[in-house]
C-alpha positions in Angstrom: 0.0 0.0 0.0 1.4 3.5 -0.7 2.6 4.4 2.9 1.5 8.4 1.9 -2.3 6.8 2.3 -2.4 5.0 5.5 -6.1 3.9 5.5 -8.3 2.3 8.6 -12.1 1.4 8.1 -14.0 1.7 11.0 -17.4 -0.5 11.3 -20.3 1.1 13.7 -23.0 -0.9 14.4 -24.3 -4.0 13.4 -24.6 -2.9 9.9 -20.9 -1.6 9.9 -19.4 -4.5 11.8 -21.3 -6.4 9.4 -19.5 -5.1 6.6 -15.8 -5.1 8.2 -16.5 -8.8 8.5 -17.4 -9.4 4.9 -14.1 -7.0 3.9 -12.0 -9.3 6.2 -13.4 -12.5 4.0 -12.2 -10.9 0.5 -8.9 -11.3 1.8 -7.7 -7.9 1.7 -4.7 -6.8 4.1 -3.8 -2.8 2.8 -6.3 -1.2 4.8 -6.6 -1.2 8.9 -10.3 -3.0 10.2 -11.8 -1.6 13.2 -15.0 -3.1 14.5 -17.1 -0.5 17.3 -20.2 -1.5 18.4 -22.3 -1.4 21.6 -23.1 -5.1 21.6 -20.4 -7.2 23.3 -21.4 -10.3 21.3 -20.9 -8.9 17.8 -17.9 -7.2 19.3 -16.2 -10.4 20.2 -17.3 -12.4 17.0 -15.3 -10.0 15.0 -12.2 -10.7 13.2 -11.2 -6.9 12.8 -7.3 -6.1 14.0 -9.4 -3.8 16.6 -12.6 -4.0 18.4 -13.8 -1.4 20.7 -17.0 -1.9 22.6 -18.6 1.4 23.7 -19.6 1.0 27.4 -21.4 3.4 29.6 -24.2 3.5 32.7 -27.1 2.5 30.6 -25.2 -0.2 28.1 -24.2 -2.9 29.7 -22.8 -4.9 26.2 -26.4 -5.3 25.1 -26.6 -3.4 22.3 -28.0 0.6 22.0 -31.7 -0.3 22.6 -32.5 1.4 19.7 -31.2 5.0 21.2 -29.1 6.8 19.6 -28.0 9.1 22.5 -27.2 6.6 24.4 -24.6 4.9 22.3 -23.4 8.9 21.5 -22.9 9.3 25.3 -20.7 5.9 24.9 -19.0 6.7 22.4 -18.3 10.0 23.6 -16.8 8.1 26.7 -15.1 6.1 24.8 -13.3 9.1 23.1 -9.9 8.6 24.3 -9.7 4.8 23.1 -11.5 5.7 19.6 -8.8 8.6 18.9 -5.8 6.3 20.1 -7.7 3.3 17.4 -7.5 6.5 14.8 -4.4 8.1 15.1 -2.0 7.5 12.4 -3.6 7.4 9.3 -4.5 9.7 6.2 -8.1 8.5 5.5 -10.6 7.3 7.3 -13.6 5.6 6.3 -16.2 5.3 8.4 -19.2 2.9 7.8 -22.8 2.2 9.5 -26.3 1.8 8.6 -28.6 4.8 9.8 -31.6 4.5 12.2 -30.4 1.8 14.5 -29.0 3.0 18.0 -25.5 2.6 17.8 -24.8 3.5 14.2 -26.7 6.7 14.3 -25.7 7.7 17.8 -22.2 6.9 17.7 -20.9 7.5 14.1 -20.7 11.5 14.2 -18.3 11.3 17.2 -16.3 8.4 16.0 -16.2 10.8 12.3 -15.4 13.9 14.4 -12.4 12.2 16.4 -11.4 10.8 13.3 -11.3 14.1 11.8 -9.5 15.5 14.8 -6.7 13.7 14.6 -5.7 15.3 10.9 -7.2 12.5 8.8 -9.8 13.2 5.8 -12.9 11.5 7.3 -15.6 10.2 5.0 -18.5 8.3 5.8 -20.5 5.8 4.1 -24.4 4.9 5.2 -27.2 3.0 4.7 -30.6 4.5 4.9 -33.8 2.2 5.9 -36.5 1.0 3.3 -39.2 3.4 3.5 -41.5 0.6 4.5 -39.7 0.7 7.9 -41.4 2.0 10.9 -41.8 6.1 10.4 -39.4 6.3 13.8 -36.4 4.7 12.4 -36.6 6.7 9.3 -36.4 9.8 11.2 -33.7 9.0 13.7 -31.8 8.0 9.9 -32.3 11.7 8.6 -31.4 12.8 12.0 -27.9 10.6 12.6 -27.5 11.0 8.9 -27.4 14.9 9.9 -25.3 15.0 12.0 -22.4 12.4 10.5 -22.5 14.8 7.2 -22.0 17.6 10.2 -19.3 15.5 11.3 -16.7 14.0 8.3 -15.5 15.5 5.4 -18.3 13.6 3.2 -21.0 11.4 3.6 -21.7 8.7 0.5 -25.4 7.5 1.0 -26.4 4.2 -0.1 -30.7 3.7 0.4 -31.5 0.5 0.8 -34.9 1.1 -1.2 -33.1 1.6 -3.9 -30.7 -1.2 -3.6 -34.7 -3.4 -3.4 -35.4 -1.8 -6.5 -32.3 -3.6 -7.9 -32.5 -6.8 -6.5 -36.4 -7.0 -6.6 -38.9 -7.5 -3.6 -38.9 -11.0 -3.7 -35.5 -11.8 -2.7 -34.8 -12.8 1.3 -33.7 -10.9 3.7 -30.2 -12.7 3.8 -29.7 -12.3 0.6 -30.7 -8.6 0.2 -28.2 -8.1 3.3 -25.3 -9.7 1.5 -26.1 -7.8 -1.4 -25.9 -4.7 0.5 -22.6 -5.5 1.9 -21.4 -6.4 -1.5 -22.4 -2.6 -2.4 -20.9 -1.4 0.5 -17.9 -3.2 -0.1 -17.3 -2.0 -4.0 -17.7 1.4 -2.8 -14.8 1.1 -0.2 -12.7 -0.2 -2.6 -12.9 2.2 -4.6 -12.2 4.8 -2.5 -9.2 2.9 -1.2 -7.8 2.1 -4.9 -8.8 6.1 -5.8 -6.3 6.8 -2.6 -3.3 4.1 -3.3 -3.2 4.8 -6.9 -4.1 1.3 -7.7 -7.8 2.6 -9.5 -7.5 3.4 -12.9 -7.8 7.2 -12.3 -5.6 10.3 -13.3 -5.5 12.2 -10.0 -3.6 11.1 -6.7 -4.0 11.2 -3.2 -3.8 14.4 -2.4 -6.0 15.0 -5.5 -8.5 12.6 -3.3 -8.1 15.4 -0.1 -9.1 18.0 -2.3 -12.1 17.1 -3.4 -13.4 16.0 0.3 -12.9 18.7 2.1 -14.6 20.8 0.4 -17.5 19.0 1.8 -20.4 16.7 0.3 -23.0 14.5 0.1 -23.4 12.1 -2.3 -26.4 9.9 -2.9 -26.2 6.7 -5.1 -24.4 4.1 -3.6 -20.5 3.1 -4.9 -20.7 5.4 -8.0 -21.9 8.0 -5.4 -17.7 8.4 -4.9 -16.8 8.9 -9.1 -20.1 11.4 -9.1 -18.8 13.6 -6.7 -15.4 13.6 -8.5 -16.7 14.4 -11.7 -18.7 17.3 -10.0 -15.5 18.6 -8.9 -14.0 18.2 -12.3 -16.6 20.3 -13.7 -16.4 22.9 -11.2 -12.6 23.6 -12.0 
């Protein structure tokens, strides 16, 4: 990996731990995993080089409860192990699926620590199908609000129209793993648009440019190349 783009993906959540695991199982080894969640099972399962469960008074390894500000108060607890997992690298990627507890609640602050310590800070979310109960979609909009508050840029993948895609009839399972897949693609190609080692004429710091600036881009892994094509046209 080119040691000018020190890299660490960070999985919140269930969703996000979800997805370090499935990055772990393509076999890649140029990018640091990191696995947070408030659940101590899922924590332990993990195979990421770092876990960090987010304790506090009211979580006692059980998971967020569905509350958000409980698994921010954790995380914000937390804050002096998150920023020693995220110290030392260039870019940070930071992954979770919106309207759950912990990936909602705690994203923004592991994002804002991230971007504390000096390193461009991107995150990637799910949002729920809209057929999901109205309260979940509303603490997505609301977590999703505050993580674009938070990194440098926010890519948005909807799940509805990943269903669209894969049609209504396919299980649960499946439409999961297809997500992942998605999520995956779209890491990877931020990480190859970093290293050097995606077909693309601009570098690193090319990559830095573009994010700060600050963004939101909706649409999944081509959500990354529409965003740099914006920029393009804007120079």
């Amino acid at each position: 990996m080119n040691e000018q783009a020190r890299i660490k993906v960070v999985g919140i959540g269930g969703a996000g731990c979800r997805v370090v695991s499935f990055l772990i199982e393509t076999g890649h080894s140029n990018v640091e995993l990191i696995a947070v969640n408030t659940d101590w099972a899922c924590i332990r399962a993990s195979d990421a080089h770092r876990r960090i469960e987010l304790r506090g008074v009211s979580i006692y390894g059980l998971g967020s409860g569905g509350r958000p500000v409980w698994s921010e108060k954790c995380a914000e607890a937390c804050a002096n192990e998150l920023r020693e997992a995220l110290s030392g690298c260039d870019l940070s990627l930071i992954v979770a699926g919106m309207g759950g507890g912990t990936g909602s609640g705690a994203a923004p602050v592991v994002a804002r620590i991230a971007g504390e310590t000096g390193a461009l800070t991107i995150g990637i979310a799910t949002t729920p199908l809209t057929v999901e109960l109205c309260k979940r979609n509303c603490v997505a909009e609301e977590g999703l609000s505050m993580l674009c508050g938070a990194a440098n840029a926010v890519i948005v993948v909807p799940c509805e129209e990943l269903l669209a895609v894969t049609g209504r009839k396919i299980g649960i399972a499946d439409f999961f793993a297809a997500m992942d897949r998605v999520l995956c693609e779209g890491i990877w190609s931020m990480i190859g648009l970093a290293t050097g080692s995606k077909p693309a004429d601009i570098s690193f710091p090319g990559v830095k440019a573009i994010f700060r600036h600050g963004c939101r881009a909706d649409g999944g892994k081509d959500g990354i190349l529409k965003v740099i094509e914006g920029f393009f046209r804007m120079n």
